[in-house]
N, C-alpha and C positions, 0 to 999 in steps of 0.2 A: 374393472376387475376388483373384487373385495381384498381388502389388506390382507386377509388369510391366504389369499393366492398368488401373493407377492414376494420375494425376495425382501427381507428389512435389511433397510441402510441406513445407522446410523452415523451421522456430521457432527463432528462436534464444532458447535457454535456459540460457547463457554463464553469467547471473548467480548459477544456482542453486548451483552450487558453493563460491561466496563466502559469500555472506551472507542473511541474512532481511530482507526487505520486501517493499511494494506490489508491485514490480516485479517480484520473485522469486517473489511469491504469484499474479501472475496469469502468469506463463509456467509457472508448474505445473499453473493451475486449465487452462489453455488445453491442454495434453499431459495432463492426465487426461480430459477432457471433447470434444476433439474427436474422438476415432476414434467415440465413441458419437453422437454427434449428425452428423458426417461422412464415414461409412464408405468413401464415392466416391473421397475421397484417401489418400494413401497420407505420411499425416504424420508425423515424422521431426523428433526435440528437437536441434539445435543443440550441444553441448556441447563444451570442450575440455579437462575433465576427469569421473572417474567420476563419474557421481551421481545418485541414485532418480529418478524417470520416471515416468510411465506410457505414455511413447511409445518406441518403436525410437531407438536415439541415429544421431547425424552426428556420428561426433569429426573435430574441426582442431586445430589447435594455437595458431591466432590467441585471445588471452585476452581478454577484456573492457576495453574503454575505452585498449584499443592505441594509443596516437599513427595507427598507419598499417593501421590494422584495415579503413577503406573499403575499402585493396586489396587487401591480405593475404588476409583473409576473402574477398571476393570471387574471389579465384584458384581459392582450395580450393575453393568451393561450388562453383564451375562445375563442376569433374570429376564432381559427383555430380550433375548435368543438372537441377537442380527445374526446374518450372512455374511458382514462387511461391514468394518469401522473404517468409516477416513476423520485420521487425527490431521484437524487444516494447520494445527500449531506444533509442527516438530514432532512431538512426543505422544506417542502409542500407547495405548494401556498393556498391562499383561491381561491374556484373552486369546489363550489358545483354541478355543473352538470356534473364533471367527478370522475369516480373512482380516488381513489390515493394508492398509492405502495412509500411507503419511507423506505431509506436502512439504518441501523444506523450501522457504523461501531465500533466505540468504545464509550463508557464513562469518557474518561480519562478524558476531560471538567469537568466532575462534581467530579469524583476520586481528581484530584489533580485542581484544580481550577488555581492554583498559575501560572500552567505553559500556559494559557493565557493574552494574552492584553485585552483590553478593550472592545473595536468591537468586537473579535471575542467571548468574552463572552456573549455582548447585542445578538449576531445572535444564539449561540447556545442553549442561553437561554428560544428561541423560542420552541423549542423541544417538550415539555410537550403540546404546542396545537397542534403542526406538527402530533403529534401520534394520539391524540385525533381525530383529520379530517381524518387521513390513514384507508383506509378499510384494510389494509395489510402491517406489518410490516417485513422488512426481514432483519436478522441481517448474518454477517459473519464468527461467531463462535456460539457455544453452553457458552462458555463464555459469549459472550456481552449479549446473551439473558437471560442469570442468573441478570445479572448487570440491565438489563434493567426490570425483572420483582422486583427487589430490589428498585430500585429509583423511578419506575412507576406502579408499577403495572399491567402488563399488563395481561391479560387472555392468556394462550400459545397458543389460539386457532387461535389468530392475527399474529402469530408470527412467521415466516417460515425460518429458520437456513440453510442459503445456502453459503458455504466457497467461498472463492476464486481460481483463478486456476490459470494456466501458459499456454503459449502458446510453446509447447517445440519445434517447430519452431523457435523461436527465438531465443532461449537458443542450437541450434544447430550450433557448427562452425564448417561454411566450409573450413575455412583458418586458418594455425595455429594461438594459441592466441597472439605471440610476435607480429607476424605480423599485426594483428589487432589492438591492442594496438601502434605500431609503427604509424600506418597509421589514426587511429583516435585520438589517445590521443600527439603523438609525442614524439619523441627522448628521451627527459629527461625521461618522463614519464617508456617511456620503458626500459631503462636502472635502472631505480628506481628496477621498478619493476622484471627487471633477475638479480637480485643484490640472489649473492647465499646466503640466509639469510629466514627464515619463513616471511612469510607477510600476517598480519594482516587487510583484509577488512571490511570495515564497510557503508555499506548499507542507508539511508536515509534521511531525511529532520533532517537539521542542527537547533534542537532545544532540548531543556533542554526536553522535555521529551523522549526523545532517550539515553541518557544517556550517550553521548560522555565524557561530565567530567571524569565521570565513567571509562571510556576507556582509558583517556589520563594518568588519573590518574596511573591505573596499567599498561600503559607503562614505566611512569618514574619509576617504580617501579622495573621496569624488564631490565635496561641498560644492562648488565650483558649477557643478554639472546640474545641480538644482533636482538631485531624483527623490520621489518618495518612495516607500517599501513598505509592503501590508506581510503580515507571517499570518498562517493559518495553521495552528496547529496546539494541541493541548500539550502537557509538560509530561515527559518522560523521563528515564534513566537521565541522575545527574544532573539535574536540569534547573538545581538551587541555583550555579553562575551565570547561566544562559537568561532565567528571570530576571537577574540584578539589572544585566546587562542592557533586557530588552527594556524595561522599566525606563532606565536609563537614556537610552536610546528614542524612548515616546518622548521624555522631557525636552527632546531638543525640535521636537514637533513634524519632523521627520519620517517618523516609524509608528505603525501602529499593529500592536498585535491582538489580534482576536481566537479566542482561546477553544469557543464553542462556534462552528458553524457550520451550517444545516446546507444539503446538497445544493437545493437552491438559488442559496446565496456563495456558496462555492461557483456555480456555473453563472453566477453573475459579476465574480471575480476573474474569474478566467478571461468576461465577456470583456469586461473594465482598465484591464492592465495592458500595460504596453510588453510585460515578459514574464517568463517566470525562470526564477534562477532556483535550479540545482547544484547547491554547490560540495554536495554528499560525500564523506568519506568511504563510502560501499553501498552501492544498491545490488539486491537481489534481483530490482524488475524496476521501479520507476514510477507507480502509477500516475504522480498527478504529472509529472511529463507526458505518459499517454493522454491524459484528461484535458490537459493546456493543449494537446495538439489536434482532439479531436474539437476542441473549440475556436481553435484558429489560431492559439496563441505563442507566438515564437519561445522556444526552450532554448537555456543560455543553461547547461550543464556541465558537471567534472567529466573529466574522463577515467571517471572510476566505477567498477563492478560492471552491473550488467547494462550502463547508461548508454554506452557508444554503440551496445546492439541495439537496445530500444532504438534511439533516435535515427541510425540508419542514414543517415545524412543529411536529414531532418532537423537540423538544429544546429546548433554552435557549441563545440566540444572545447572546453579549458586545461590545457594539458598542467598547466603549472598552480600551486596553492598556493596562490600569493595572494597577497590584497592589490599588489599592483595590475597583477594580470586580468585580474575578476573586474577590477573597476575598469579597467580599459575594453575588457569582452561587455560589461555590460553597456558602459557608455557609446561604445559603438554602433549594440545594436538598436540601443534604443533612438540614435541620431541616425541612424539608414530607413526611412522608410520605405525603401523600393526592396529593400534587405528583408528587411522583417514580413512584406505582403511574399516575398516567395518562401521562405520557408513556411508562412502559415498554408500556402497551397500545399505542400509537400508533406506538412505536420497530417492534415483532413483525409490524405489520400494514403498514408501510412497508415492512421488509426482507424483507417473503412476497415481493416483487414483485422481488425482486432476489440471482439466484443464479448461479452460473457455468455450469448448461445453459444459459441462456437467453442467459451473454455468451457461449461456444461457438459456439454457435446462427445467432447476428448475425454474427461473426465469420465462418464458414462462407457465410452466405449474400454478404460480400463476398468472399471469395473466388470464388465462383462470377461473381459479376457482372463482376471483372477479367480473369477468367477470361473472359469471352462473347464 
């Protein structure tokens, strides 16, 4: 069907050109996945600079977390006339002639305040009108939309609970993992990591509410225990003390962090490690928890935000933020190997149910209904 005969939707997919996360991963799962599950629209990725796709682009020039991006951004969209804006990062443009869909992944911004800058608190601040203008809010847990009718109020009839998924393509190696990690991450790295000893991965963006303190913490705690720990994850809000720390922490030969890495070599970490510890002050959803479980790898998580619904009992929940309790949850599981082969059954067959056709899918079916 010719794009004139289509419904336009545009996504914005701003963040992809910056950096790797949640948010970056699911506006790409959303621009690989919908034209295949939603052919009827005529879907079109947001960007304001180059950057791989699997949709047609919309360039602006408005950048990400603009101070004055509600208007800006809304000027430019209008000339390309959509149907339907879904803003995948909180905030909505102004843009009264088209539908809008904004996805709200977490509340941790208003949960814990402290663990923002400044900017990023004036932009998320926006929120409360972002919702107001959404004909359709979609969150990624049954969690956040508890949180979101707490702080806002919202009527649950706005409100559409669509998790996130995995692409277990990706998470599939064809090569073994040493090899992988050899060939993307390098020499050191792979010898770190065949060192015959439990090792500890840790999953995300390098800021205080991830709870790496946390982490480092009950390593020192646990010399004794002989573990090593890989972090995966670029530096975000705040993230000057957490650098010192990790820096710190490599010196003692222990710890290694890797700042940049490519899915590949993620699913060769996932393949590699004996756990992955979540030790998070607030999740909205979890992903590399879903990602360690569709790869078989036991999750040693907090029991905070929306982690005890992900895992489902799938995992091992840390009710206390200690360093003594984290080093004893992890030392545990990584000395039960009959422990760890069942929840990795449990991890494979919880994350069968959860992939990005299926958020696509949901996705699409609201837009049709704002649509009606």
């Amino acid at each position: 069907m010719p794009d004139a005969d289509r419904p336009r939707v545009l996504i914005d997919g701003r963040l992809l050109a910056y950096r790797h996360g949640g948010i970056q991963r699911y506006a790409a799962a959303l621009g690989e996945w919908l034209p295949r599950v939603a052919p009827e629209f005529d879907c079109r990725l947001i960007t304001n600079r180059p950057t791989e796709a699997g949709l047609p682009l919309a360039r602006v020039r408005t950048p990400p977390h603009f101070r004055f991006e509600r208007w800006t951004l809304g000027v430019e969209l209008a000339v390309r006339r959509p149907v339907l804006v879904h803003s995948t990062d909180f905030i909505a443009p102004v843009l009264p002639a088209a539908a809008r869909v904004v996805t709200v992944h977490d509340l941790a911004f208003l949960e814990h305040p402290e663990i923002l800058d400044t900017p990023s608190r004036r932009y998320y601040g926006q929120l409360g009108a972002s919702l107001r203008a959404a004909d359709r809010v979609i969150t990624v847990s049954s969690y956040t939309a508890t949180r979101l009718d707490h702080w806002f109020d919202l009527p649950p009839a706005r409100v559409a609970v669509i998790p996130n998924g995995i692409d277990p393509e990706r998470f599939t190696l064809l090569d073994p993992p040493q090899a992988v990690v050899l060939d993307e991450l390098g020499a050191d790295i792979a010898a770190f990591i065949g060192a015959e000893r439990p090792l500890i991965l840790a999953v995300g963006t390098v800021e205080p509410r991830k709870g790496y303190d946390l982490l480092l913490d009950s390593l020192e705690q646990s010399v004794s225990r002989d573990m090593s720990c890989v972090v995966a994850g670029q530096p975000g809000w705040h993230a000057r003390g957490l650098e010192h720390r990790l820096a710190a922490a490599e010196a003692t030969g222990r710890v290694r962090w890797l700042r940049q890495v490519s899915d590949r070599a993620l699913a060769a970490l996932y393949a590699s490690a004996t756990l992955l510890a979540l030790p998070s002050l607030d999740e909205g959803f979890g992903l590399p928890a879903l990602e360690a479980m569709a790869c078989g790898l036991p999750v040693v998580a907090a029991a905070a935000g929306a982690l005890p619904e992900l895992l489902g009992g799938a995992g091992v929940l840390v009710e206390e933020r200690s360093p003594a309790a984290w080093a004893e949850a992890l030392a545990g599981l990584a000395l039960d190997a009959p422990r760890r082969a069942e929840l990795a059954r449990l991890g494979r067959e919880r994350a069968r149910h959860l992939n990005w056709r299926r958020t696509a899918e949901q996705t699409a079916a609201v837009y049709r209904e704002v649509l009606a």
